[in-house]
ZALUM-450447 format. One record per residue (C-alpha): residue number from 1; residue in three letters; y, x, z. Coordinates in steps of 0.02 Angstrom, whole numbers, plus 50000, padded with zeros to 5 digits. Layout:
<r NUM 'ALA' <Y X Z>>
...
***
This chain:
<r 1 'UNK' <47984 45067 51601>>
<r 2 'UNK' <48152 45092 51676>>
<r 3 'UNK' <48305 45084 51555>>
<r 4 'UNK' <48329 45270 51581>>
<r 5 'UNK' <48156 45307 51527>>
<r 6 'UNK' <48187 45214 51373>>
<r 7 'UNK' <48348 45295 51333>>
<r 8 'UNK' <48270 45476 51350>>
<r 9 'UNK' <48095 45415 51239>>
<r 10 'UNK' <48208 45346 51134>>
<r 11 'UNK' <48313 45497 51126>>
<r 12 'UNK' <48159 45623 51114>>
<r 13 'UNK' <48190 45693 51293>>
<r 14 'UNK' <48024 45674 51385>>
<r 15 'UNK' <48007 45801 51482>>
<r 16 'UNK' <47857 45890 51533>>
<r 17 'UNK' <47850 45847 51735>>
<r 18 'UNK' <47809 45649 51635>>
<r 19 'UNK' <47640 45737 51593>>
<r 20 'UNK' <47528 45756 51740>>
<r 21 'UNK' <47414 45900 51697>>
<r 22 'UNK' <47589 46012 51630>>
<r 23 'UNK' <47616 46187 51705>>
<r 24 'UNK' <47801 46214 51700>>
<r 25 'UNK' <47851 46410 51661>>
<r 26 'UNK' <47923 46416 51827>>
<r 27 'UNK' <47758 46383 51920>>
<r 28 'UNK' <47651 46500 51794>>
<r 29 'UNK' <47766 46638 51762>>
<r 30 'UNK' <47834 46649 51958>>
<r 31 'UNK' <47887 46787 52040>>
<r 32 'UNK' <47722 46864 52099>>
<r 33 'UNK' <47665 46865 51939>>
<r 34 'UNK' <47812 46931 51856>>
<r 35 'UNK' <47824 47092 51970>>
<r 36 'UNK' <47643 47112 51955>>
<r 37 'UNK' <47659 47138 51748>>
<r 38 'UNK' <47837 47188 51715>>
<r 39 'UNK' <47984 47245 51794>>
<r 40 'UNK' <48070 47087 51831>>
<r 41 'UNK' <48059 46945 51952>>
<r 42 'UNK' <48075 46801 51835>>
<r 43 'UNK' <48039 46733 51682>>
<r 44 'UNK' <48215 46714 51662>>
<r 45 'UNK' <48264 46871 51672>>
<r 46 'UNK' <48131 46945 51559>>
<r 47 'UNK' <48198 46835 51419>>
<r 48 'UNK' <48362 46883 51442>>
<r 49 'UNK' <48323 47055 51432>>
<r 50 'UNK' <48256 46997 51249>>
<r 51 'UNK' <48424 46917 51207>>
<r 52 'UNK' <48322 46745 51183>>
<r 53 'UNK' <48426 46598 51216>>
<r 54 'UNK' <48307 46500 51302>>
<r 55 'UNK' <48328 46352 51427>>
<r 56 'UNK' <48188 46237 51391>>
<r 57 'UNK' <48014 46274 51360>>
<r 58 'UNK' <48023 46215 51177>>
<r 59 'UNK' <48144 46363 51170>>
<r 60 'UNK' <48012 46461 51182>>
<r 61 'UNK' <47897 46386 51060>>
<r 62 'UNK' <48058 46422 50958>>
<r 63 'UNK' <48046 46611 50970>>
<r 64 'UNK' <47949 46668 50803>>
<r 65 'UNK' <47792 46747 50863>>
<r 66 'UNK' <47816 46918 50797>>
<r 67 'UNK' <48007 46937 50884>>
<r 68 'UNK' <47946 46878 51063>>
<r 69 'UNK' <47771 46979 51039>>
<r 70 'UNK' <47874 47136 51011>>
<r 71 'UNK' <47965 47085 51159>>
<r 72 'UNK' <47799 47054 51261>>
<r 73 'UNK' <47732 47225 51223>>
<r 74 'UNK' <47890 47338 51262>>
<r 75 'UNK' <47933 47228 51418>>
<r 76 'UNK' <47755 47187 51513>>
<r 77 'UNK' <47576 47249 51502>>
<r 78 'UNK' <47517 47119 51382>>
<r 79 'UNK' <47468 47142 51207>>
<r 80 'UNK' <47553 46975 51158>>
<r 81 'UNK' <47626 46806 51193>>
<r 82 'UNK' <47462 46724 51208>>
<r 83 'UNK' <47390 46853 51308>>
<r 84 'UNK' <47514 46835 51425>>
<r 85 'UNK' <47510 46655 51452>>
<r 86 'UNK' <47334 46646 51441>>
<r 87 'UNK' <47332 46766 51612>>
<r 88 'UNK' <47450 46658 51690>>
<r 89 'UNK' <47354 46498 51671>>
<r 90 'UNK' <47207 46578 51736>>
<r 91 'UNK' <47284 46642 51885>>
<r 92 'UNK' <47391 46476 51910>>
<r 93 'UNK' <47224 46392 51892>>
<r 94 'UNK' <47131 46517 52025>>
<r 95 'UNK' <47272 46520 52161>>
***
């Protein structure tokens, strides 16, 4: 272990690219997908739209679940959060 992987462990910054079998939000939610189920080209934008101040994915996990559902249903043509992702891992996972 490097010194600089020590200092971020140590630090509680691991980031999810040290886990092998992680999805990042840019992969799953990319621009194909995005224009196929909502009106904007990233998942970026479509948070920002929401007025969430995201920029990690534990930002996210952040968001209580009723506020970013609400958000999910005016903005895209899920029912919900999970819904949502769920889709997107499936057609990570099939592409």
């Amino acid at each position: 272990m490097t010194m600089e992987e020590l200092m971020n462990e140590l630090q509680g910054q691991k980031t999810y690219q040290e886990d092998p079998n992680h999805i990042s939000f840019e992969k799953l939610f990319n621009e194909a997908f995005m224009s196929k189920y909502s009106n904007y080209k990233s998942f970026d934008e479509f948070v920002t739209k929401g007025n969430f101040q995201v920029k990690t994915e534990e930002d996210v996990a952040d968001i209580p679940d009723e506020l970013f559902d609400r958000h999910v249903v005016r903005e895209t043509k899920f029912a919900d959060w999970k819904s949502m992702l769920e889709t997107a891992n499936k057609e990570y996972v099939r592409n």
